[in-house]
N, C-alpha and C positions, 0 to 999 in steps of 0.2 A: 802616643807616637807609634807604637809597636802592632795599633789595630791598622793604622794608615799605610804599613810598609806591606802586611800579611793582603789587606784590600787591592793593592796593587801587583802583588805577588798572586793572588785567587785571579783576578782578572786574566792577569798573562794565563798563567796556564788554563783558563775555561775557552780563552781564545783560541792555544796552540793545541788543546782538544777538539775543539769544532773543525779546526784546518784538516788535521790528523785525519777524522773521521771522513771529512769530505775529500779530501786526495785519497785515504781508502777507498771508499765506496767510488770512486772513480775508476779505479786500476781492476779493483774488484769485481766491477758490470764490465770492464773490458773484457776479462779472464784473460787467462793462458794458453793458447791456442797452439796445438804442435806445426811445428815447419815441416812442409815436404819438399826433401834435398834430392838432389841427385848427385850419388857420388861417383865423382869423375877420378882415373887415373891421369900418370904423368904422361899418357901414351894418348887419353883422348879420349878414350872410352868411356861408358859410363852404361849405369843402368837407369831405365826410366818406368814409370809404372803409370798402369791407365786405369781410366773410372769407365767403368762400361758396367750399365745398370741391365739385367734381362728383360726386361718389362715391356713386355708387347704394346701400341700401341694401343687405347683403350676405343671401343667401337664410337660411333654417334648415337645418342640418345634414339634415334628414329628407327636403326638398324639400317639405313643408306648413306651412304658417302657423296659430298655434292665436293666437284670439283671447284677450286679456288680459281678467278681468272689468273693467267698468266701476267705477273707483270711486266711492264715495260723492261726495256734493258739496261737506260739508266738509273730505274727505280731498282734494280736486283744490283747493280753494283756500289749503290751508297749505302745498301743495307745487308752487302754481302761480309759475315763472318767470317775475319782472318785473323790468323794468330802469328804475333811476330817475337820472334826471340833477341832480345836486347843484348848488346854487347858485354861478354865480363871484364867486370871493371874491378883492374886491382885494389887494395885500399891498404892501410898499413896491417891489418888482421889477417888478410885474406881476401878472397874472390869474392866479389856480389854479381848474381847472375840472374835475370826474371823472364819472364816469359807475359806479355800481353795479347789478351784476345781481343779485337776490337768489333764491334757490328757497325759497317760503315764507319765514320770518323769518331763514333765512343766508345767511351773504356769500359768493358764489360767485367772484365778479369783480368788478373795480376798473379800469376803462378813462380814461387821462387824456386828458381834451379839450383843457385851457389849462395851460401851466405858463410861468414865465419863461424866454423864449428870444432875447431882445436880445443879451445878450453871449456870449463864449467861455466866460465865468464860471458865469452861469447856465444855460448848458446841461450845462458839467458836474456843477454841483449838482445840479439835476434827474438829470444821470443816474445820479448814484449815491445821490441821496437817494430818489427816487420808486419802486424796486425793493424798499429796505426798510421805508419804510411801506406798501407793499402787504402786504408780508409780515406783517406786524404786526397790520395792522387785517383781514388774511385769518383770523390767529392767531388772534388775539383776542375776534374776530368786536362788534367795536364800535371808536368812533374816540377812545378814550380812552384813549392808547398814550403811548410819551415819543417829544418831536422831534427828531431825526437834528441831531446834531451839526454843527454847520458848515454847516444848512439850517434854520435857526429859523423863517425868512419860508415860506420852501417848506412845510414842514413845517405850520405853523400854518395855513394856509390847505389844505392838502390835507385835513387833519383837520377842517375846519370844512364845507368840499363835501360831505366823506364824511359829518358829522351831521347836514348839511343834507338828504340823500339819505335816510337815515336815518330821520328825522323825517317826511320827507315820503311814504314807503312809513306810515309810522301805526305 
């Protein structure tokens, strides 16, 4: 009797180890990626930081430059680079705010402005909620993805900047 209770008890837990390890190794190839905020005052302000790499343009193998035809002018406006800033969307934590680069009608980039950053809580929400809805609505290419478990506030509000952004490109 007591080998057949231990059987069923070995089972469970070799099962609730395999789960374990596999939603580990999930979260774990995701990693922890830092959020870049902008902190804005109550006046509006805020500071903002840029990626500008020095790196000269690298010559042609040949040592001459051949110029590209000129394209058309509806070929340069469906494939012209704009970045639209999504509306901040209050939520019960705080402000979600993103920033979308599109090339012509796709989602290239997803840069977040505002997320909840008050507590220890919600920074780590943010940081592991805000990596996979990037990925999702990068996926997807629209913000009509599901919300990250255990970031519903986050989540909803990221996805409503991004349709706001969205919208607002036309």
């Amino acid at each position: 009797m007591k080998q057949r209770k231990w059987r069923g008890t070995t089972l469970f837990l070799s099962i609730l180890a395999v789960l374990g390890a596999t939603f580990g190794l999930k979260f774990y190839s995701t990693g922890s990626q830092p959020i870049a905020t902008t902190s804005q005052s109550a006046a509006g302000t805020g500071s903002t930081s840029t990626d500008s790499s020095g790196a000269a343009p690298s010559p042609s193998p040949s040592g001459t430059s051949a110029a590209a035809p000129a394209p058309s002018p509806s070929a340069a406006a469906s494939t012209a680079v704009q970045t639209v800033t999504g509306n901040a969307v209050q939520t019960r934590f705080g402000n979600v705010q993103v920033k979308v680069t599109f090339s012509g009608k796709t989602i290239t980039k997803i840069d977040v402005l505002q997320v909840p950053q008050e507590s220890g809580r919600d920074q780590e929400i943010a940081s592991y909620s805000v990596p996979i809805l990037q990925q999702e609505v990068l996926q997807s290419q629209s913000a009509r993805v599901d919300s990250v478990s255990g970031a519903t506030y986050t989540s909803d509000g990221y996805l409503q900047s991004v349709q706001s952004a969205i919208d607002k490109l036309g």
